[in-house]
C-alpha positions in Angstrom: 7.7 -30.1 -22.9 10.6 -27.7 -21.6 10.1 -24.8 -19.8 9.3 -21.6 -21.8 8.2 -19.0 -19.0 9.1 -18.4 -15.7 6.4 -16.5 -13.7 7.1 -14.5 -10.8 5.3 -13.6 -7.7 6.0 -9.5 -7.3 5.8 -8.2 -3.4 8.1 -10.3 -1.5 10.0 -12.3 -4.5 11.1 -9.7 -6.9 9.9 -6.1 -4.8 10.0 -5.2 -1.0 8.4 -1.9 0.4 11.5 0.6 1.0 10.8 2.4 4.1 9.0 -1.3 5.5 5.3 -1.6 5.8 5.3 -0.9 9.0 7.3 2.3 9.2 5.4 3.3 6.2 2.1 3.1 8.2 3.4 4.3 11.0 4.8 8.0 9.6 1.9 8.7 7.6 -0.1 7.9 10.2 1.4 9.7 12.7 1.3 12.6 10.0 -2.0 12.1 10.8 -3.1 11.8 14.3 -1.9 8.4 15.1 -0.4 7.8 18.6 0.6 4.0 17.7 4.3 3.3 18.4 5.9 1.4 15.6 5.6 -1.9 16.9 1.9 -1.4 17.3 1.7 -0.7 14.2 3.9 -3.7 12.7 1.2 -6.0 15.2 -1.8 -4.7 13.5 -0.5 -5.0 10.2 0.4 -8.8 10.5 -3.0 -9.7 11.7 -4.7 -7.3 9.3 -2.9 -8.5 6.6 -3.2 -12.2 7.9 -7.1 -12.2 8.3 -6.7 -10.9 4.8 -5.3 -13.3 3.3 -7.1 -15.6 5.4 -10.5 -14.9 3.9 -8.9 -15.5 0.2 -8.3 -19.5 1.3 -11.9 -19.3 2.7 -13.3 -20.6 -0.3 -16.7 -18.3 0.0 -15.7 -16.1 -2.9 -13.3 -13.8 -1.4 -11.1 -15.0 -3.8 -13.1 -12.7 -6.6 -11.8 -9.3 -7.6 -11.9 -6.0 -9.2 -10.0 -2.6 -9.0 -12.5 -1.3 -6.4 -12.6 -4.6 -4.1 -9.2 -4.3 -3.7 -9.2 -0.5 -2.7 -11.5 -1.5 0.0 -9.5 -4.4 0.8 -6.4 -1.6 1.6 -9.1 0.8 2.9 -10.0 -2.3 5.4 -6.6 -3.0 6.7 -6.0 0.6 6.9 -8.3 1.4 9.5 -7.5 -2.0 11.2 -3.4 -0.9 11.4 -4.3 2.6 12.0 -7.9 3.4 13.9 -6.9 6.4 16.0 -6.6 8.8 13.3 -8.5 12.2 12.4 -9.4 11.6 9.0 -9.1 7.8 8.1 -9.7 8.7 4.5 -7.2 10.9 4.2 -4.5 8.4 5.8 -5.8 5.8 3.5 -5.4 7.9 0.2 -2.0 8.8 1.2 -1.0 5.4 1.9 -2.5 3.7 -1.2 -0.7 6.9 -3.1 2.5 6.1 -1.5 2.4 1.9 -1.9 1.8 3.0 -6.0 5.2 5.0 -6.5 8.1 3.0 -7.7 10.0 4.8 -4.9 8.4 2.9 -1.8 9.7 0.0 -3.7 13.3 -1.8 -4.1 13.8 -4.8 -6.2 16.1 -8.1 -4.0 19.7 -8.0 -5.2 19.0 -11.4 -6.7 16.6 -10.2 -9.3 18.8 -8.3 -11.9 21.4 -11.0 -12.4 19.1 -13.4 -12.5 16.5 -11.8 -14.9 19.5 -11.2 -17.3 20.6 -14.9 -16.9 17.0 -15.8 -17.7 16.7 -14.2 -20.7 20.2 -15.0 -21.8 18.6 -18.8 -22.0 16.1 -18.2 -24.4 12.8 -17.8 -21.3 10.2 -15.1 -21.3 9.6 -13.7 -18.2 6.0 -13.2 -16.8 4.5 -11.6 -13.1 1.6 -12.9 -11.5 0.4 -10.8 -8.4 -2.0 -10.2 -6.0 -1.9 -6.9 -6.3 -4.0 -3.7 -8.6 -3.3 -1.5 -11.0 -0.8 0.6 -9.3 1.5 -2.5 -10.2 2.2 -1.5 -13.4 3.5 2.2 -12.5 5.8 0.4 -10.1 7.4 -2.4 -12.4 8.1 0.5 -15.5 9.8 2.8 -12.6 12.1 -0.4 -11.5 14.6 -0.8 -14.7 15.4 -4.4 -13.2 12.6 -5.5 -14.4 12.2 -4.4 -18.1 12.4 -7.6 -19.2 9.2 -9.3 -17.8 7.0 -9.0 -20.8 3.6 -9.6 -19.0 2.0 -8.9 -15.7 -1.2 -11.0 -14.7 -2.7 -8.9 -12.1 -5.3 -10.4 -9.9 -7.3 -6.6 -9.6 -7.7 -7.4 -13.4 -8.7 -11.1 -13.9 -10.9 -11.0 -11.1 -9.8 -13.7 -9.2 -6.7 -13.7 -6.4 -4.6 -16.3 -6.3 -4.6 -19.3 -5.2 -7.6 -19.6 -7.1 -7.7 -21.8 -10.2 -9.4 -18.9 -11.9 -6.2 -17.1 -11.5 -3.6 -19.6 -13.2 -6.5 -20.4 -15.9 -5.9 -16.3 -16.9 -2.6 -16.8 -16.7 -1.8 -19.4 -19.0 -4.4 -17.3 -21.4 -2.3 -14.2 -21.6 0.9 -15.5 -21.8 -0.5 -18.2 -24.3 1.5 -21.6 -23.0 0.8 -24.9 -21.6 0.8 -25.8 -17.6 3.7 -28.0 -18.4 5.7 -25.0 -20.4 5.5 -22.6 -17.0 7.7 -22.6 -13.7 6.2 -20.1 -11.1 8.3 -18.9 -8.2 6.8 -16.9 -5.5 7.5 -16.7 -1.3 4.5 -17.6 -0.8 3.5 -21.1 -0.5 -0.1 -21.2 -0.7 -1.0 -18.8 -2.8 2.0 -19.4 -5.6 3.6 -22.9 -4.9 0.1 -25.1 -4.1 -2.3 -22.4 -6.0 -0.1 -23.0 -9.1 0.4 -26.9 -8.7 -3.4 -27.3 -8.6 -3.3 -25.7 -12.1 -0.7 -28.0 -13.0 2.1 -25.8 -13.1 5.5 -26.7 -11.4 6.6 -24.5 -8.9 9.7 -23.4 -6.8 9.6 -21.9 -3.3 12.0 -18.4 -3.2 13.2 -18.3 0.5 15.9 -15.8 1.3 16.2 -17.2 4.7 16.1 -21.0 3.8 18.6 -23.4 3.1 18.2 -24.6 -0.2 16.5 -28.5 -1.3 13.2 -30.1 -1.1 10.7 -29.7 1.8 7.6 -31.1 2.2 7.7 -32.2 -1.8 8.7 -28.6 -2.1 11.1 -27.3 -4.0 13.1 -24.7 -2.0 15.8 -22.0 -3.3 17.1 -19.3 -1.3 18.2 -17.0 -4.2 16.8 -16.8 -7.7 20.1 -17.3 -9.0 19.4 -20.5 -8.3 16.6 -21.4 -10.8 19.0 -22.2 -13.6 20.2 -25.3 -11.4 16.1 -25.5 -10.9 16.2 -25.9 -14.9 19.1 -28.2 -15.8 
């Protein structure tokens, strides 16, 4: 069957945090009582956020969800990133406050022209994210991306991808075949192998990347690409 939908990852393939994570955490934590320099910060945050993500390929249920797990999943990495501050709840409320506002976020260059090229080919548009609710408040204050009729959010199936739980609620909303989807997210285990083992076909977004076929992956630097994906 032809490809009817083309499912998008969010942080990283369509949004990226505008000031960066790191200088995010590091002036609001400053603000209040962090001594961290920026690059401590940016340190703590990649492991944080690793050994996160880490636990979700575990395989011992991490991978199961809900509004409040993922506040203390933030909460967690918070107080990793940022442990020398006066009043960790305060810093973390700030920052999940901040991360929810469609300001802290900008959408790739890529994304318009490529939505609108999309669409102008007869596809609906879907997001899939590991993310929570705040997603939603940040998509409808990003006008690039009025034209992605569905967001799967993980905080609201309850599972996180890679899991197969994940891609099963997935094809239920959007109410299409494996074989009918093409997801395309930057990150390999979570949307290119995550959404194989659901059998749905995949594409790698890499900014940095030449674009072909790696390790039986398919690789594009730029989603203006994906129509050559489709032909």
């Amino acid at each position: 069957m032809p490809i009817r939908w083309i499912v998008f990852d969010a942080v990283g393939t369509l949004i990226f945090a505008t000031p960066g994570v790191a200088a995010a955490y590091h002036e609001i934590g400053h603000r209040h009582g962090s001594q961290l320099s920026q690059e401590e910060v940016s340190a703590r945050f990649r492991s944080a956020f690793r050994n996160s993500e880490k636990r979700d390929l575990s395989g011992d249920g991490s991978e199961i969800t809900s509004e409040a797990v993922e506040a203390e999943r933030w909460r967690s990495i918070v107080s990793e990133v940022l442990p020398d501050v006066t009043s960790p709840e305060a810093c973390f409320a700030e920052l999940f406050q901040h991360f929810g506002e469609p300001s802290s976020w900008t959408c790739f260059d890529d994304v318009s022209p490529a939505i609108s090229n999309l669409v102008a080919r007869g596809l609906q548009l879907a997001m899939a994210s590991n993310f929570d609710a705040r997603l939603h408040s940040v998509c409808e204050g990003l006008p690039e991306l009025a034209s992605i009729s569905h967001r799967v959010v993980s905080s609201e199936v309850g599972f996180r991808k890679p899991s197969r739980s994940f891609y099963d609620a997935l094809l239920r909303q959007i109410g299409a075949s494996p074989d009918e989807v093409l997801m395309v997210g930057d990150d390999l285990a979570n949307d290119v192998r995550g959404a194989e083992a659901a059998g749905i076909r995949a594409v790698l977004i890499d900014r940095g990347a030449s674009s072909g076929n790696a390790a039986e992956v398919t690789i594009v630097k730029s989603l203006l690409e994906l129509e050559s994906v489709l032909s």
